[in-house]
C-alpha positions as MATLAB code, in Angstrom:
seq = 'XXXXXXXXXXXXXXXXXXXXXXXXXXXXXXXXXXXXXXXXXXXXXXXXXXXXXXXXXXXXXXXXXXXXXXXXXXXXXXXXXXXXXXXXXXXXXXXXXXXXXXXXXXXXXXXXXXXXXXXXXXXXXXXXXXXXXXXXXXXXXXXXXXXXXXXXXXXXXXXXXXXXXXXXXXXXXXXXXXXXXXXXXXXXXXXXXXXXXXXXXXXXXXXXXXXXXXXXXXXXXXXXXXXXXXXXXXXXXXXXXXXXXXXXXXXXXXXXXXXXXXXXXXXXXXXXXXXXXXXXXXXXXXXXXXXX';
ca = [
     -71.070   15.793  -33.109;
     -71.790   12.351  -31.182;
     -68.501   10.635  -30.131;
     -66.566    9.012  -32.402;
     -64.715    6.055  -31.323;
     -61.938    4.177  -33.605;
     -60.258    1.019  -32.242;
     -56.457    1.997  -33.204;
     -53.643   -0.382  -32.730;
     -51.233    2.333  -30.615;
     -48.662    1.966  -33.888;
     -51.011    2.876  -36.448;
     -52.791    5.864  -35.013;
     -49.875    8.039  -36.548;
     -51.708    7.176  -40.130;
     -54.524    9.218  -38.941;
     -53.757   12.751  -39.608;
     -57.509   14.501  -39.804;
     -57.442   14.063  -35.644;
     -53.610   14.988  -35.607;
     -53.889   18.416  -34.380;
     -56.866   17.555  -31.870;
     -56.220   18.373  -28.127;
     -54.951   15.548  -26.297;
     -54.743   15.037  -22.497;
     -51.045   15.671  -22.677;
     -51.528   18.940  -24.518;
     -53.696   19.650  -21.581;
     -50.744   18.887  -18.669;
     -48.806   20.844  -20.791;
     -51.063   24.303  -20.996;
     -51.765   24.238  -17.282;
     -48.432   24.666  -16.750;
     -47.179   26.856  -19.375;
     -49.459   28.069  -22.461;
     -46.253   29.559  -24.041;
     -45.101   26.294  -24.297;
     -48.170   24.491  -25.853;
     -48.102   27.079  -28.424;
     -44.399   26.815  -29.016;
     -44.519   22.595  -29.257;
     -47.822   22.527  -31.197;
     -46.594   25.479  -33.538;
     -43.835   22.965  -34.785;
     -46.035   20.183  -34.990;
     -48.391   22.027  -36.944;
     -45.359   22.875  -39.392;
     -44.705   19.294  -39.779;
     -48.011   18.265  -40.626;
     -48.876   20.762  -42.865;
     -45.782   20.362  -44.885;
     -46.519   16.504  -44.490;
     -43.136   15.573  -42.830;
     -42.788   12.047  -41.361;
     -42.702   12.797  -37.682;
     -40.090   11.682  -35.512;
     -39.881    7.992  -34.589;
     -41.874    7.112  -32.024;
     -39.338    5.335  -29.091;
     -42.422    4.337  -26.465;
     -44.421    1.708  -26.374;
     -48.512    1.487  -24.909;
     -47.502   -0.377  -21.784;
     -51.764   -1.106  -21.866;
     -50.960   -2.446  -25.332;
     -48.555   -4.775  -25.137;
     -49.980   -7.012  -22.183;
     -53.180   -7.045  -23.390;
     -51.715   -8.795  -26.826;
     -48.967  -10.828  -25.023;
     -52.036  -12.399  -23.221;
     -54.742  -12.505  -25.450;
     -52.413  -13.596  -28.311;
     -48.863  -14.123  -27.623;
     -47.970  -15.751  -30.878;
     -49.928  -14.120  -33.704;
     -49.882  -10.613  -32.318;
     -47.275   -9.949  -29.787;
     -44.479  -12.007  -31.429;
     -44.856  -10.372  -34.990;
     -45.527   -6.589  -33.596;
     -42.925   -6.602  -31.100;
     -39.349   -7.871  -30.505;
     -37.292   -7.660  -27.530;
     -34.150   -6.566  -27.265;
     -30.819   -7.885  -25.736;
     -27.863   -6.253  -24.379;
     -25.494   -4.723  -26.330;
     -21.974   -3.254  -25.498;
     -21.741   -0.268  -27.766;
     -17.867    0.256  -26.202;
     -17.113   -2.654  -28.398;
     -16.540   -2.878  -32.364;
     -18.083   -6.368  -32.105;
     -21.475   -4.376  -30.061;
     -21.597   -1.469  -32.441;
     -22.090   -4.251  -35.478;
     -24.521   -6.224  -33.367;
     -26.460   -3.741  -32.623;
     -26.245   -1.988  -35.956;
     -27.642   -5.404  -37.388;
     -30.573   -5.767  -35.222;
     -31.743   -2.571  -35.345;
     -31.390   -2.333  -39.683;
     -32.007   -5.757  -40.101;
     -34.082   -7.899  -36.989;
     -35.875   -5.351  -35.885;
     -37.378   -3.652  -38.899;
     -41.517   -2.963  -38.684;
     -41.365   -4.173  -35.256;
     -41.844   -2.397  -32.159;
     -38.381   -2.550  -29.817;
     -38.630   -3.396  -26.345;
     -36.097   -3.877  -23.940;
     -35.172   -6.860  -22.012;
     -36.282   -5.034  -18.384;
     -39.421   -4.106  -20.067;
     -40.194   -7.519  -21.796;
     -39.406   -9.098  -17.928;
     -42.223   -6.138  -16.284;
     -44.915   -7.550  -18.586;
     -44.670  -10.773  -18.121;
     -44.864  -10.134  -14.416;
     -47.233   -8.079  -14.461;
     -49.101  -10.528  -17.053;
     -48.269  -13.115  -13.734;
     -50.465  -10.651  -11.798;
     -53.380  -10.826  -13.783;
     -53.537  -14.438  -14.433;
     -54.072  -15.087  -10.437;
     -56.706  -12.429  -10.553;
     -59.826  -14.108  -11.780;
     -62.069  -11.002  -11.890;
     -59.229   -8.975  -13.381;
     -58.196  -11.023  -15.967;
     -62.046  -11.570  -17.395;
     -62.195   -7.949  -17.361;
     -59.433   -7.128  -19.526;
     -60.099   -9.924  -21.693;
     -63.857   -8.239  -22.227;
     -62.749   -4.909  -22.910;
     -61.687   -2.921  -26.137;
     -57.859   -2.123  -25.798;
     -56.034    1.056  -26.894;
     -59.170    2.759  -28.018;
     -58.954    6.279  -29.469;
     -62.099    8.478  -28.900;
     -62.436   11.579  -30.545;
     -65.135   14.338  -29.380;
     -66.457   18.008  -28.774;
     -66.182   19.819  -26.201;
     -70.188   21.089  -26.026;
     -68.870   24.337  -23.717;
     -65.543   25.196  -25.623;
     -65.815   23.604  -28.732;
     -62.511   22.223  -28.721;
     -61.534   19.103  -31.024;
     -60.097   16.606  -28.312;
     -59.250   13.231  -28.718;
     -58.737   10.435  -25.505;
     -56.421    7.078  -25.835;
     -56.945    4.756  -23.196;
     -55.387    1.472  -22.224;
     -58.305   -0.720  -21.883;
     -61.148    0.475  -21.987;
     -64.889   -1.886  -21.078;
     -67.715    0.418  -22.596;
     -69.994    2.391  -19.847;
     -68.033    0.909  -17.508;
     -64.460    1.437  -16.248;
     -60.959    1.923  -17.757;
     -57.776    0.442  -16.549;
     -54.798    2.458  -17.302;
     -51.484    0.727  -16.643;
     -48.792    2.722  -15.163;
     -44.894    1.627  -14.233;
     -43.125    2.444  -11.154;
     -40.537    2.229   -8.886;
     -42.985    1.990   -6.250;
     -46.867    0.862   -6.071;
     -47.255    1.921   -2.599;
     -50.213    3.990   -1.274;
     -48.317    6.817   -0.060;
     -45.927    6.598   -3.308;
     -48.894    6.498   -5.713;
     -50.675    9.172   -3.593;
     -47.435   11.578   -4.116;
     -47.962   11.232   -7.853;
     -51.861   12.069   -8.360;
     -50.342   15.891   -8.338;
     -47.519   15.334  -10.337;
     -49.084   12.973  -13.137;
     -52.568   15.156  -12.821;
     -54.362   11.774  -12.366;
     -57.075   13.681  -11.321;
     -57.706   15.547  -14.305;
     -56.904   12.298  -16.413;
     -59.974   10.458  -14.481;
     -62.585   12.935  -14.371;
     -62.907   13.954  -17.805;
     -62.556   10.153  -18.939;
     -65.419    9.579  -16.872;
     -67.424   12.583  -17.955;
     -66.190   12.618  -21.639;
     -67.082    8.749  -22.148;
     -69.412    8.445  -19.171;
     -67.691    5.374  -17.607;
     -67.919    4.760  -13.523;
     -65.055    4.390  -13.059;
     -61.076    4.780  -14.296;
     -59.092    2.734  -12.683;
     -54.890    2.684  -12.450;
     -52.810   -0.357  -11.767;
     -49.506    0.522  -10.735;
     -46.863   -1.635  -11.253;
     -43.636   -1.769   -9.714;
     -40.957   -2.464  -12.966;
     -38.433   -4.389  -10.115;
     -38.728   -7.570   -8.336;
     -40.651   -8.314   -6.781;
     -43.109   -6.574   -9.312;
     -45.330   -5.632   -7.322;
     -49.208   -4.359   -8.553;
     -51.503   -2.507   -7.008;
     -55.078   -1.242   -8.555;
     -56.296    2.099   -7.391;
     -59.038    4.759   -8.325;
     -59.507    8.180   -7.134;
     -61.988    9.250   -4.159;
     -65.139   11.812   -4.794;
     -62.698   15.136   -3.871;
     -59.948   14.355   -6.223;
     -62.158   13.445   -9.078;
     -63.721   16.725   -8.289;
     -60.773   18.407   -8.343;
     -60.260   17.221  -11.681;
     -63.262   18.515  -13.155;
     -62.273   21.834  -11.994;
     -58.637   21.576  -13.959;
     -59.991   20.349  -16.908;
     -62.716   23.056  -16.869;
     -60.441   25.391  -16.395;
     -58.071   23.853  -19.270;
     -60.202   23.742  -21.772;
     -61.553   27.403  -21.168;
     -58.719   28.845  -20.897;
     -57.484   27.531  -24.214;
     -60.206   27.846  -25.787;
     -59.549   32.168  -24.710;
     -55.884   31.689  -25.953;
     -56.790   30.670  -29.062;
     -59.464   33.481  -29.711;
     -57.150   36.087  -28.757;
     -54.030   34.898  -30.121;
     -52.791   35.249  -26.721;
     -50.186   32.847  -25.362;
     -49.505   33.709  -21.417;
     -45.981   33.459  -19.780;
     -45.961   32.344  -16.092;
     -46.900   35.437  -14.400;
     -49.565   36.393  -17.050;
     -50.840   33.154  -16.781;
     -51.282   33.294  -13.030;
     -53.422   36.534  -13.832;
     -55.440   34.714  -15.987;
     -56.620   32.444  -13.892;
     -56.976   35.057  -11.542;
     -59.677   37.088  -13.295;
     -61.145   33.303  -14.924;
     -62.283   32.703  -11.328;
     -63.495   36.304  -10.913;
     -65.609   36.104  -14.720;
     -63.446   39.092  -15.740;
     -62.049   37.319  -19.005;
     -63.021   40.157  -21.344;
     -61.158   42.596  -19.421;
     -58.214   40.486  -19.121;
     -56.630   41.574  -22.795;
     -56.709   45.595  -21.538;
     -54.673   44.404  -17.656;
     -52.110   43.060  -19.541;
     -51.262   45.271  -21.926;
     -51.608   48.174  -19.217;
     -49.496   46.209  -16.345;
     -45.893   47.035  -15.102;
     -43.302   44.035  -16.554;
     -41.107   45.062  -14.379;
     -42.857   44.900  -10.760;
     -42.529   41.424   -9.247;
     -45.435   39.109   -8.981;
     -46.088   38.785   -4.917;
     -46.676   35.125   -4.288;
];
């Protein structure tokens, strides 16, 4: 299967149910650390869809999304999609009925943002318009693409969303924080598996490069743009690698590790002992402790 790649306003992907069960990045954080819980939150997703259930309302916005429209067309796009917000004092009778209004009556088939998140983009929109090179990239690039594809080793269905995204050659993925500092952003390349996220962009869609801009959502808004060196995007190859075959195993045997069981996985994955895997488990002690 070659790559199929839709051009999905962020809103409107949720119309798309034949890719609504494919593996996303997120269902990929969420297996490396627990594949009981994957299998727990995509069982009940799975019920949903195949009943046909309206899913829950979607409260988030594609921070990528919105500053891409707000610059390319502020009045056409942005203003009819989205609406901001104002304060309301939900202590109050008089708040309760304000808000009760906007949200039944203002704010219906728009997308809600708030007023702190309405003042971050147009900062960070400030940003871009003083970066020359920046802005001409963004405004050349395809924004909140979806890409669906096969994974050639596993066979897994998996399906990428990016911010922006300029073909064969980079993606910018905007992120929000409290601080855009080197040493803050380097704390969260663990936490946020932004090496994961960048290597198998770049190998999946063979881009060059993938490319975060972190921006701070406080005054004085500050943005910073940073991408990953050779040994963390090598590092991510190894995670996803080790994602995708290791769900790909889970799925064929119906097995969905705990914590411990999962550590053994992984264990005998680096070792190539996989088929044996199925008889340690069900011959190991539950109750002996698991020496870290």
């Amino acid at each position: 299967m070659e790559n199929k790649i839709e051009y999905i306003p962020n809103r409107l992907i949720n119309h798309n149910r034949e890719y609504e069960n494919w593996i996303s990045i997120d269902d990929l954080y969420m297996f490396l650390k627990s594949p009981r819980n994957y299998f727990f939150k995509k069982s009940a997703n799975d019920l949903t869809v195949s009943n046909n259930l309206p899913k829950p309302k979607d409260s988030t916005f594609s921070l990528g999304l919105c500053i891409y429209e707000k610059i390319v067309n502020p009045v056409d796009s942005f203003k009819k999609k989205y609406i901001v917000s104002p304060k309301f004092d939900k202590r109050t009778k008089l708040g309760k009925e304000k808000y009760a209004n906007f949200m039944d009556i203002e704010s219906i088939d728009k997308i809600i943002i708030s007023q702190d998140d309405n003042n971050l983009i147009d900062e960070i929109i400030t940003n871009i318009l003083i970066n020359e090179k920046l802005y001409n990239k963004i405004i050349d690039s395809n924004f909140d693409c979806s890409v669906y594809l096969i994974d050639k080793i596993s066979g897994l269905k998996i399906k990428l969303k990016t911010d922006i995204f300029i073909k064969d050659k980079l993606i910018i993925d905007f992120k929000s924080s409290k601080d855009s500092s080197i040493n803050s952003f380097k704390s969260e390349i663990d936490y946020n598996n932004y090496s994961l996220t960048s290597a198998i962009y770049m190998d999946f869609l063979k881009i060059k490069e993938y490319v975060f801009i972190s921006c701070e959502n406080k005054a004085p808004y500050q943005m910073s743009i940073y991408s990953l060196n050779k040994k963390l995007i090598e590092q991510g190859r190894k995670d996803y690698r080790i994602a995708l075959d290791l769900l790909k195993w889970s799925y064929d045997n119906n097995y969905w590790c705990d914590y411990i069981d999962f550590e053994i996985l992984k264990e005998n994955y680096f070792k190539n002992n996989l088929k044996n895997v199925m008889s340690i488990f069900s011959s190991q002690d539950k109750s002996k402790s698991y020496i870290i």
